[in-house]
N, C-alpha and C positions, 0 to 999 in steps of 0.2 A: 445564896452567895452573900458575903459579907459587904458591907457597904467599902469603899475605897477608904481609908483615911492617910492624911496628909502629915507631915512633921519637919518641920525647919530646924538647921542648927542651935544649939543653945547659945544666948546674948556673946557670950564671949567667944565663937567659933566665928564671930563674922565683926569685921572693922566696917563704920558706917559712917561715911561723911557728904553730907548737903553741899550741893552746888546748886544753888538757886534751884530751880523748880527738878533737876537731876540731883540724882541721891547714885554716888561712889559707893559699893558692897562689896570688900574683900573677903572672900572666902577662905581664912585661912589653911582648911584640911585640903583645897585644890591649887592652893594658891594663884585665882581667879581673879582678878576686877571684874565686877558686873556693874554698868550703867543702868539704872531703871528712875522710874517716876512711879506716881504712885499710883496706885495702891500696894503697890511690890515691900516698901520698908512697915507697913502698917500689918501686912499679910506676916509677912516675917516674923514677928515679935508676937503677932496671936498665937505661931505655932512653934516658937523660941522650945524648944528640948521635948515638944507634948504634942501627941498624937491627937487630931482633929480630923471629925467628921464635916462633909459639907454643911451639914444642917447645924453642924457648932458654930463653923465658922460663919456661915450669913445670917445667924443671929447676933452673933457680935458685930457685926457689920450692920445690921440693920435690914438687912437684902431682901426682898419678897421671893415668892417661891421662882416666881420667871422672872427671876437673874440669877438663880443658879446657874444655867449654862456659862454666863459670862465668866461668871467666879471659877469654874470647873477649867473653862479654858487659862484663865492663867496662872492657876495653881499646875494644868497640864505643862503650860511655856515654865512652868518653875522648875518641876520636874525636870525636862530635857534639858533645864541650862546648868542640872548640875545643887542649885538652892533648896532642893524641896525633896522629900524623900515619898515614895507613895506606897500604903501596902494595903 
């Protein structure tokens, strides 16, 4: 079985404004407001229009092998909220 990989809208699908330590993310194709913190706007932009594996994305992050699960979870919460595509 193929490994899961992840993909976020491209830059321009999503409006993004800082509120102090919360980051505003309108989704424009659901027309959404999402509230998060980070690492949500940081994850976003690694997977901006381009399909990523886990082991892409926690090398760009820096991540050791046990925090994958953590990272697996909230790329999973990005999924369900509609952000994040999975295939």
């Amino acid at each position: 079985m193929a490994a899961t990989r992840y993909r976020a809208p491209v830059a321009e699908g999503l409006c993004v404004a800082p509120l102090d330590d919360l980051v505003a993310i309108y989704h424009r194709a659901s027309g959404l407001t999402h509230i998060v913190v980070a690492p949500v706007p940081e994850l976003l932009a690694a997977m901006a229009g381009e399909w990523r594996s886990i082991e892409a994305l926690a090398a760009a992050f820096g991540l050791a092998d046990d925090e994958h699960a953590a990272l697996i979870e909230r790329l999973d919460e990005l999924v369900a909220a509609g952000l994040v595509e999975a295939a």
